[in-house]
VOVO-995051 format. One record per residue (C-alpha): x negated, y, z negated. Coordinates in steps of 0.25 Angstrom, whole numbers, plus 2048, in hexadecimal, padded with zeros to 3 digits. Layout:
VOVO-995051
XYZ
...
***
This chain:
VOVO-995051
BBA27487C
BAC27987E
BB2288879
BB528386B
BAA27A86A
BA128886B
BAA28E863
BA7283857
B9828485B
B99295859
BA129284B
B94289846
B8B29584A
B9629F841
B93295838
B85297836
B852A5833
B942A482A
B9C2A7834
BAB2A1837
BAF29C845
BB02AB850
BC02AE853
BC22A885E
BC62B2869
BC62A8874
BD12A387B
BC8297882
BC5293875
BD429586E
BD928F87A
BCF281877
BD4284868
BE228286B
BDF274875
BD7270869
BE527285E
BEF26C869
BE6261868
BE825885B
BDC24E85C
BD325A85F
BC825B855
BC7268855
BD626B854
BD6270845
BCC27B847
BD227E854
BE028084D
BD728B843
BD129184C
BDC294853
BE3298847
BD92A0841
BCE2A3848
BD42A8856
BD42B885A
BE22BF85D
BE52CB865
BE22C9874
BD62C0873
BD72B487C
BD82AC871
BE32B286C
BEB2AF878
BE92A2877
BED2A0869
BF82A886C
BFD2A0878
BFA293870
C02297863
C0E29B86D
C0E28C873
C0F288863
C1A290860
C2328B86E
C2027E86B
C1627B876
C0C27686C
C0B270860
C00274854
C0426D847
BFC27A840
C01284847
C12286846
C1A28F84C
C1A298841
C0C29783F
C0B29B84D
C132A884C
C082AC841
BFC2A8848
C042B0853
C062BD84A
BF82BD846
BF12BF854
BF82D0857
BF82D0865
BF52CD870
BF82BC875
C002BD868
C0A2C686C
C0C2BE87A
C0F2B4873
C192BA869
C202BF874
C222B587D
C272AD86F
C2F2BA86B
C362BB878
C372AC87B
C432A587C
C4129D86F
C492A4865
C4429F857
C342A285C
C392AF862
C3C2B5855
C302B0850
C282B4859
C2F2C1856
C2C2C3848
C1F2BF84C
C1E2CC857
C242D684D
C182D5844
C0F2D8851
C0A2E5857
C002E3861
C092E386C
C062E9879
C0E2EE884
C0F2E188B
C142DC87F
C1D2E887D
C232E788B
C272D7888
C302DC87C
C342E8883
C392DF88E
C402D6886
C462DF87D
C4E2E4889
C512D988B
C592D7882
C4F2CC879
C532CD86A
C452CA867
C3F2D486E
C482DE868
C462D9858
C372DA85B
C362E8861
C412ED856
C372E784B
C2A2EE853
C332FB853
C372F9844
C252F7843
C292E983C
C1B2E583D
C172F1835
C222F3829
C222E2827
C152E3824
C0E2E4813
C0C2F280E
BFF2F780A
BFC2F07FD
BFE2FC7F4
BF12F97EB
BE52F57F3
BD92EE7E9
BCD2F07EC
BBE2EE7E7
BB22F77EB
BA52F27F4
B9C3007F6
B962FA805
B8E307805
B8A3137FE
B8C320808
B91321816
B9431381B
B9131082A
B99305832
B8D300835
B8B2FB826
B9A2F2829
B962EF837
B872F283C
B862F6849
B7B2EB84B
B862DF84A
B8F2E6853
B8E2D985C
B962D0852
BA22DC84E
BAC2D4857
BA72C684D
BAE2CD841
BAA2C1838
B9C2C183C
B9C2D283E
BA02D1830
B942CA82A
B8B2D982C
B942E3824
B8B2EA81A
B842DD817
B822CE80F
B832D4803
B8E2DF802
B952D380B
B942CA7FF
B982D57F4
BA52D87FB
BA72C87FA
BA32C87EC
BAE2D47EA
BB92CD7F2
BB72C07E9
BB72C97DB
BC22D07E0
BCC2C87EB
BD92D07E7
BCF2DD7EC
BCC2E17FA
BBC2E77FB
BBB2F67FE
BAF2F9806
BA9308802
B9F311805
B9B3177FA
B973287FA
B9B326809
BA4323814
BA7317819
BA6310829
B9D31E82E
B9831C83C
B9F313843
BAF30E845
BAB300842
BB72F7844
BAC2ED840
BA62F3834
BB72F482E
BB92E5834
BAD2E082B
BB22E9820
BC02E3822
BBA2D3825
BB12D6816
BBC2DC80E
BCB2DC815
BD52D3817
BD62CA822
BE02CE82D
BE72C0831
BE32B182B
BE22AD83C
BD92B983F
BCA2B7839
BC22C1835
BCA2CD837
BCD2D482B
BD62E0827
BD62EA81B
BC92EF81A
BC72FA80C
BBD30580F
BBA310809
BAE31C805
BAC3277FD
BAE330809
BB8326810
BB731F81C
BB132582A
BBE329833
BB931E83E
BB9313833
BC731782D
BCC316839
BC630683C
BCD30182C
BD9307830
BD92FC83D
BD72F1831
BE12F7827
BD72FA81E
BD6306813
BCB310814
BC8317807
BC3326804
BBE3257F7
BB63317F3
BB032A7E7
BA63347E8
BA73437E9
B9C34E7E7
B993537D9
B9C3637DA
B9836C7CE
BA03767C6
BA23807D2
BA83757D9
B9C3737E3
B943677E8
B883617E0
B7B3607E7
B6F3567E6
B633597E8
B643567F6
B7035F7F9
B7A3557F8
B873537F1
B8534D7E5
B913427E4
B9A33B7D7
BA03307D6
BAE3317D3
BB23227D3
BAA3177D6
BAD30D7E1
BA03047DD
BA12F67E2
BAB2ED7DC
BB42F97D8
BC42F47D7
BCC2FE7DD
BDA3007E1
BDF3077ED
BEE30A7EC
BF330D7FA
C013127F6
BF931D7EC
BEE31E7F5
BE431E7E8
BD93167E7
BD83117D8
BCD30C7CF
BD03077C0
BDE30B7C2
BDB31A7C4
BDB3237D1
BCC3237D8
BD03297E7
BDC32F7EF
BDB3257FB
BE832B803
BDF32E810
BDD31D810
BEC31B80F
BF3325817
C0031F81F
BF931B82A
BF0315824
BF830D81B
C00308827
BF130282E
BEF2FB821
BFD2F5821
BFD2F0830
BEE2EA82D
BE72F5836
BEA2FF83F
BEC2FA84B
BF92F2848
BFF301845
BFA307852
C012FB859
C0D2FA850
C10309853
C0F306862
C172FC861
C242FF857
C2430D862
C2630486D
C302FA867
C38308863
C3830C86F
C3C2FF875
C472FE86E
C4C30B86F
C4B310861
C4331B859
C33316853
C38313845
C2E31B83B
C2730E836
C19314836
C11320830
C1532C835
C0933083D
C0633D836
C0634A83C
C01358839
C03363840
BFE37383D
C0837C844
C02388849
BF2380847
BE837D854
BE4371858
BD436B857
BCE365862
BD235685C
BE135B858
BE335F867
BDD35186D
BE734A863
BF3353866
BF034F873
BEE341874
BF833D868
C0133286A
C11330863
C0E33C85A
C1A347857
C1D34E865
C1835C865
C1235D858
C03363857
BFD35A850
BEE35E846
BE335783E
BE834A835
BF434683E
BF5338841
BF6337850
BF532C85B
BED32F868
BEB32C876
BDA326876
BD632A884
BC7321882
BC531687B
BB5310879
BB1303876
BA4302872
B9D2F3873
B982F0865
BA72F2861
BAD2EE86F
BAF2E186A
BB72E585E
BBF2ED866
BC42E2870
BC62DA863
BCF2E6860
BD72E486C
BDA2D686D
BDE2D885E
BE82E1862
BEA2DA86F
BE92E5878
BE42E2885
BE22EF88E
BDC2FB88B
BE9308888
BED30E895
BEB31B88E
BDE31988C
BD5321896
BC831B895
BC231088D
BB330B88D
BAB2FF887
B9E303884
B912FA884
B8730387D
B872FC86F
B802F1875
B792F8880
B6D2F5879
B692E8878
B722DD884
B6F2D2879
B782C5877
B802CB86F
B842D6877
B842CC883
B912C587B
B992D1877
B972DB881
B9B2D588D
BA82CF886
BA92DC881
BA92E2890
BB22D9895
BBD2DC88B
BBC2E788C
BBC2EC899
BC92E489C
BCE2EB891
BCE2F789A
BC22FF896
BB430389D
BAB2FA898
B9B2FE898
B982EF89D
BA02E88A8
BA32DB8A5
B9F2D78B4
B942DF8B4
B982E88BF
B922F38B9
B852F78B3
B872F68A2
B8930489E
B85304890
B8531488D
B8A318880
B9931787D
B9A326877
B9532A885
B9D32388D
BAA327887
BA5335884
BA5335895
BB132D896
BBA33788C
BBD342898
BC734B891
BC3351883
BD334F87F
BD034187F
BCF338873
BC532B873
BC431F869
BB7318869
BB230C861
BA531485C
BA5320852
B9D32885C
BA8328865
BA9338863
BAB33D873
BA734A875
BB434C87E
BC134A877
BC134386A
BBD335867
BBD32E85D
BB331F857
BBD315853
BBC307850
BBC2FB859
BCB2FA856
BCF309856
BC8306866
BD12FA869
BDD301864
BDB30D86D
BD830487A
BE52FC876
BEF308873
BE731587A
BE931C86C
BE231E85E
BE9323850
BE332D848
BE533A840
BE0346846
BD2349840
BCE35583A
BC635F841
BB7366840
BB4370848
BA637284B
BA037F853
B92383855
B8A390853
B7D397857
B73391860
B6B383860
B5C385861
B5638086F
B4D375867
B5B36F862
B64364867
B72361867
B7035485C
B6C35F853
B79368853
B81359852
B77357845
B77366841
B88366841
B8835A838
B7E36282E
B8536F82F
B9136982C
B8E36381F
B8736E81B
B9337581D
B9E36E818
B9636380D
B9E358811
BA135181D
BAB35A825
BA9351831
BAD34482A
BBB33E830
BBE34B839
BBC350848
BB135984B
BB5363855
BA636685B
BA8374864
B9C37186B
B9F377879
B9337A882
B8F36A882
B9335E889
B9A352885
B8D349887
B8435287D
B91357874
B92348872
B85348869
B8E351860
B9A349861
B9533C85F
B8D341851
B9A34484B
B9B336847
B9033783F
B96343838
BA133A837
BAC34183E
BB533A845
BB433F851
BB334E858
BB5357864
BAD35F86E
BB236B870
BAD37087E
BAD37A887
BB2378894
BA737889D
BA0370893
BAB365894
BAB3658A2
B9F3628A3
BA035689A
BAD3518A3
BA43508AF
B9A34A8A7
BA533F8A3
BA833D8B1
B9A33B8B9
B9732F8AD
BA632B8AD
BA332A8BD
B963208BB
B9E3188B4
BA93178BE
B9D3148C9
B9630A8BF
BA33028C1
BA83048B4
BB830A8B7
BC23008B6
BCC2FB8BE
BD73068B7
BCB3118BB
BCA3178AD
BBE31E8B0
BC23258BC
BD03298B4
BC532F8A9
BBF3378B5
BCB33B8BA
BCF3408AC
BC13498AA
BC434F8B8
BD13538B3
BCD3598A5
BC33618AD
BCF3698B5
BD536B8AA
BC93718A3
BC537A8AE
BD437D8B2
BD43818A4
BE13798A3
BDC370897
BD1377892
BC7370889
BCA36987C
BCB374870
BD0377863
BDA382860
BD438E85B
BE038C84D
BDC37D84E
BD637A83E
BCA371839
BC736982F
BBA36F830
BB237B837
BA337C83A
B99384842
B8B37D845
B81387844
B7538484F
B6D38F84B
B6A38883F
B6437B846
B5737C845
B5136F848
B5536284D
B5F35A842
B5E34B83C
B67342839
B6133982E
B6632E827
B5F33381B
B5E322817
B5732580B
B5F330803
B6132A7F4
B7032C7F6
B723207FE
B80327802
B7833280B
B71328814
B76325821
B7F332823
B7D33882F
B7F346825
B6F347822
B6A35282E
B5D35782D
B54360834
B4735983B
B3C361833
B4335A827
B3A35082C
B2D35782D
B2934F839
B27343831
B3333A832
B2D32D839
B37328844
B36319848
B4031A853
B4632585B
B54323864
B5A32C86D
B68325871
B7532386D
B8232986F
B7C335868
B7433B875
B7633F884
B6F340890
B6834F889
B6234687F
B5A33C88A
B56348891
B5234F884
B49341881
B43342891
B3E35088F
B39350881
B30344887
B2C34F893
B2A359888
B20351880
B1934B88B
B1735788F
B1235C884
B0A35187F
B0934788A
B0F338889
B1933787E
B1532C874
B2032686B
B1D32585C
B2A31E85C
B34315864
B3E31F86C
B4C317870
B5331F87C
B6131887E
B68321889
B77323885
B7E31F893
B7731C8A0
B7C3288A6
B7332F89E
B663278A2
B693298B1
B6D3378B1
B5F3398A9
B5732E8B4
B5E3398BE
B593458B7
B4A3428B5
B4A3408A5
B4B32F8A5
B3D32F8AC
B353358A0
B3D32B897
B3932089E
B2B32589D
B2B32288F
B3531688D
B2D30A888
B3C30288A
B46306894
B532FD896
B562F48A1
B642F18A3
B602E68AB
B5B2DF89E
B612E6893
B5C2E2886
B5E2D687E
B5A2D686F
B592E3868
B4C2EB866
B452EA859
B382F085C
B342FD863
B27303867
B24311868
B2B315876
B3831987C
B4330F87E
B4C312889
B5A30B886
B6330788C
B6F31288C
B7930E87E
B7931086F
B6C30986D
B6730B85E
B73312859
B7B306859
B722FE852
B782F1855
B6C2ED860
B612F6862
B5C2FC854
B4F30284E
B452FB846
B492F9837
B4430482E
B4230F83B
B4431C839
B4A31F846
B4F32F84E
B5932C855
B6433485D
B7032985A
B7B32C84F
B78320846
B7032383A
B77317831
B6D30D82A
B6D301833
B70306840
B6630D848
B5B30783E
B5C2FC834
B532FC826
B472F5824
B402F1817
B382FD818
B41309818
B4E30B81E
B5030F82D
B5631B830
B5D32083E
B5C33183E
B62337849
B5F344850
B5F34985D
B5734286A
B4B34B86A
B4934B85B
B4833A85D
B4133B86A
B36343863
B3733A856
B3332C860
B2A336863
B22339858
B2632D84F
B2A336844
B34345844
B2F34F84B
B2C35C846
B3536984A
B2A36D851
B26361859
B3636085B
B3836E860
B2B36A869
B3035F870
B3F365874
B3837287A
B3F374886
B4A369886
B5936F885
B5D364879
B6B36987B
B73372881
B80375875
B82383873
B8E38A869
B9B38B874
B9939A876
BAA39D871
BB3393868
BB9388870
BC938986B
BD3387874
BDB39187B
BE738D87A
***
């Protein structure tokens, strides 16, 4: 009994800080729970019966095996709990989906009692997380001649557990909270800096947004009980960044409904919406809920008598109001008009929200019971002998006879699974594919096992080539939060099937390299598809693709992923980048150009289709990995041959480190991935299977050139945190030139890391030391310099090379993996930090600058709160450019000049991209 007296000792700590009792996930603990309810002169047998009850996880967890197990003795008879009838126990049964549940069902459905059989029965019609064990048991018995068997697969075949269920209410009442103005980051639902608790969704729950908007969605749920809270971002789009699961489960837990009255804490029915919609990523995590995500275009730009846009002073769009969605505004969404209403009048066409598909994820309560459902009615078809009866929405499929294929079209056609046999299939169909990697990352990991024993799947897809568990969101600080979750975490998930970056028996060395890196080497064949839980999982091989922690579980448990075929822009370069430029530039300089170009955001929602060539997959990453900030949703290198060649072998010496760390498994993924590598090669110099291109007839949504004559001097991303539209802050869309500066700017902080640079980068950082010690002797810092190496292989490749040395030189910290660090910095001096290799200050949930610092920094993340939090004085701000601009910013303590920029890069190749000399089409 000592587990559940530590478990009452734990609810008296919740207690303190308003916290109900932790679902139990233990099946030590339920297995002392249940000895406690068998018992009836136990004095703890009452809570027991409600923990048990109401508190205990489903899915695969251990616990669920033993509630399952203890519920199935209850309905035979083997014991008796006066609470708990045999009726009751069907429905505790039916509420666990998966997993022990399932075993149980079966073993009651197939038993030899008739009357519990066909309950039992009724119960496994409403199910669908069955696996193919559970499969091959009905199979079996079917042919066998069971009449039970047979009933229950006829009702999988007919999709009972799909048509039985409530429609869509027709009319969905709801009432406004603006939690933002402008573009709204996951990190304001779920900051990075709690990332720790996201697996405690009660506790995870208490940071969304804050106390105060917390209490003004309670204050509008009591004024309004018949009314669910929509959640909008106001002049913006809603959950930019980062997938989240987290930042929609807190939304969900605030303002949804809960999922089942035995499952605490999870809720469904999440109601989000934005002026410009709902980033693709985000859309994508409601959808797992069932929830609604609204486009409201409430404000559009004010054009004059010609037709064309209104200016401020400032150049940009002057916008009006065309309804208000101000907080505590009743509105009505009717999902059979697709309209959303507002005093009984028409406000917004809201048909992209409600589409068939999506209709059907809000009836099944999340997309995942679909997924499964589909998988599951084809099998009992198929079983039984008959046709798939047309239950579901027709996947929809467009088709252009006579047009080419982009480079995105051609990697669907490819990998598509059940679509029509031999139809050519373009942009906006809905398709299933084949995932070839799958990453886990470690600050969502934890979800995403929660995920699996949800859907009670316990291996990873056969069809699954490689999958990785990274460790580099918490590589920073090895604190004693990290100590509980990531080892847990490791373990899980390495007998899951994937490469994990620690080994729970500590037969390797921790690699804590970034995840983008790892799985941009582990993706060997640029036709392959990968789903990663970050949104900068944007290979520069193939397509990928950032998804939520569930989108992750989903595609290690099937091997697939469903989703329209985006969009396409194609990008292409011109003239010639001057010697003084680097390659972060041309990233910033494409995003400027384009919105030049086009006004708008031609990026948004679509696949940028970046011909870039000459460069490999290691630097063309830098571009790849940016689109997320132009909030594409995902894009495609188009290389040349020798170029991806040379990016192959790349893959393979790093994918061959990791084999010799130890880190292959038993099933030798790693070597297959080699093997596959070696084999795109051939067919790339056999000219059998030429590299990925687009059809010269293929069609975009989009064309653009970026000019690099017209690059004149390294480009800024800033935060611009205190422009007077408040919508305008924070947007990854303000680019400026460095003499906007004038040489004035104070920097607090410079940081070269993240997933944003490669090897060049550290060696560009050595020799700008070199150059300046040369020219003026030692190197003073004016301003702390925080190095983080993305991968390991990086640091040894430049200890090898000569260029580590002069780092060291001026390093005031270096890391030590043989005492990693245990509490988060809060203070720095004016030195280089050498950190160990991982995310380091771009996640922002251990190691961040001081409040208030204006920091350079080389990362992606410019969001209020991540890199840098506020202080009383003035608002931090993260701006991000390219290594030698922050180098030289630590440097000077403030932005350089042109001239003092252009002086200390004299002589350093900052990058090696040039135009592809002819059009890269395919030839046939």
């Amino acid at each position: 009994m000592n587990l559940y007296l530590d478990y009452l000792e734990e609810i008296e700590e919740r207690k303190t800080v308003g916290l109900h009792p932790k679902p139990i996930d233990s099946g030590e603990l339920t297995a002392e729970i249940i000895a406690q309810i068998k018992d009836p002169s136990n004095e703890h047998r009452k809570e027991s019966l409600n923990f048990l009850i109401y508190n205990t996880l489903p899915g695969t967890t251990s616990a669920a095996g033993e509630k399952a197990r203890f519920l199935e003795e209850i309905i035979l008879g083997k014991s008796a709990v006066e609470e708990i009838s045999t009726p009751f126990a069907f429905e505790l049964l039916s509420h666990m989906k998966g997993g022990a549940s399932i075993n149980t069902l079966l073993n009651l459905a197939l038993g030899e009692d008739a009357y519990i059989a066909t309950q039992a029965a009724a119960v496994l019609k409403t199910q669908v997380f069955l696996y193919d064990a559970d499969a091959a048991r009905l199979e079996k018995a079917y042919k066998a001649g069971n009449p039970i068997a047979k009933d229950i697969l006829e009702s999988y075949a007919a999709a009972e557990f799909f048509t039985k269920l409530p429609d869509v209410p027709e009319e969905v009442q709801v009432v406004t909270y603006i939690a933002a103005e402008g573009d709204i980051s996951t990190d304001l639902l779920s900051p990075g800096n709690q990332a720790h608790s996201r697996s405690d969704r009660e506790l995870h729950g208490k940071c969304m947004i804050n106390a105060e908007a917390q209490a003004k969605i309670n204050a509008l749920q009591k004024l309004h009980p018949d009314k669910s809270v929509m959640l909008i971002a106001e002049k913006g789009t809603m959950g930019v960044g980062s997938s989240r699961m987290s930042g929609v489960n807190n939304v969900a837990l605030w303002t949804g409904k809960q999922a089942s009255p035995y499952v605490p804490f999870v809720n469904l029915f999440p109601i989000v919406a934005g002026t410009n919609g709902i980033s693709p990523i985000f859309l994508t995590t409601v959808s797992v809920t069932g929830g609604i995500g609204l486009d409201l275009k409430n404000w559009v730009k004010k054009t004059d008598a010609e037709g064309k846009t209104v200016l401020n002073e400032a150049g940009d769009p002057v916008l009006e109001q065309v309804y208000s969605v101000e907080t505590g505004t009743l509105l009505t969404i009717n999902t059979k008009e697709k309209k959303l209403y507002g005093n009984g009048k028409v406000l917004a066409d809201v048909s992209s929200a409600f589409t068939p598909q999506k209709l059907e994820f809000i009836k099944a309560a999340g997309s995942y019971a679909i997924v499964f459902g589909k998988k599951l009615q084809t099998f009992a078809a198929e079983t039984l002998g008959i046709e798939t009866p047309a239950v579901f929405a027709p996947a929809k499929e467009i088709s252009h006879p006579g047009q080419g294929l982009t480079a995105v079209e051609k990697i669907f056609n490819r990998n598509a699974v059940g679509s029509t046999p031999g139809l050519t299939l373009h942009a906006g169909s809905d398709v299933r594919v084949e995932v070839n990697i799958v990453g886990s990352q470690d600050t969502t990991g934890l979800m995403t096992s929660q995920e699996l024993e949800a859907m009670a799947a316990t291996v990873i897809s056969p069809t699954v080539d490689a999958a990785y568990q990274s460790g580099c969101h918490t590589a920073s600080v090895w604190d004693k939060k990290a100590q509980a979750n990531i080892p847990k975490l490791m373990s899980f998930m390495q007998g899951f099937g994937l490469i994990t970056a620690r080994d729970p028996k500590d037969g390797y060395h921790a690699m804590t390299d970034v995840i983008h890196k790892v799985l941009n080497d582990l993706t060997v064949d640029d036709w392959d598809i990968t789903i990663g839980g970050d949104s900068h999982t944007r290979m520069s091989k193939g397509i990928a693709f950032g998804a939520d922690s569930g989108t992750v579980a989903l595609a290690l448990a099937t091997g697939e992923a469903t989703m329209p075929i985006p969009e396409s822009v194609k990008v292409t370069f011109k003239g010639t980048l001057k010697p003084y430029m680097d390659f972060r530039d041309v990233v910033h300089a494409t995003q400027s150009q384009m919105l030049k170009k086009f006004g708008d955001n031609v990026f948004q929602g679509r696949v940028i289709e970046v011909h870039i060539g000459t460069l490999p997959a290691d630097q063309a990453f830098t571009f790849t990995d940016w689109t997320a900030e132009m909030k594409a949703k995902a894009s495609i290198c188009i290389s040349q041959p020798e170029t991806l060649i040379e990016s192959l072998e790349t893959a393979k010496s790093r994918i061959q480190i990791m084999i010799d760390k130890g880190m292959d498994n038993e099933t030798h993924v790693l070597q297959g991935l080699i093997d596959k590598a070696n084999n795109r090669i051939i067919g790339i110099r056999s000219g059998e299977k030429p590299p990925l291109a687009p059809d010269a007839t293929a069609k975009y949504r989009a064309e653009m050139v970026v000019d690099l004559d017209i690059i004149d001097e390294p480009m800024i991303a800033d935060p611009d945190v205190n422009n007077v539209d408040v919508s305008k802050r924070y947007t990854h869309d303000v680019i400026r030139e460095l003499s906007y500066y004038e040489g004035s700017k104070s920097v607090d902080l410079g940081f070269v890391g993240s997933c944003m640079v490669h090897k060049g980068d550290l060696k560009i950082v050595a020799k700008m030391l070199r150059n300046l010690e040369l020219s003026q002797g030692k190197v003073e810092f004016q301003a702390p310099l925080v190095v983080a190496a993305p991968t390991y292989n990086i640091i040894d490749e430049l200890k090898a090379e000569g260029d580590w040395d002069i780092l060291q030189k001026y390093s005031g910290f270096e890391f030590d993996d043989n005492a990693p660090k245990g509490t988060a910095r809060t203070e720095y001096q004016n030195m280089m930090y050498l950190e160990r290799p991982g995310c380091n200050l771009c996640m922002g949930n251990q190691e961040k600058a001081a409040k208030g610092d204006t920091v350079m920094a080389t990362s992606t993340r410019l969001f209020q709160g991540r890199v840098v939090e506020d202080s009383d004085r003035k608002k931090g701000e993260s701006l991000l450019s390219s290594a030698p601009v922050v180098v030289l910013s630590a440097i000077l303590g403030r932005t350089p000049s042109l001239k003092e920029y252009k002086t200390a890069v004299e002589g350093i190749d900052l990058t090696t991209f040039a135009p592809p000399v002819k059009e890269m089409v395919a030839a046939f």
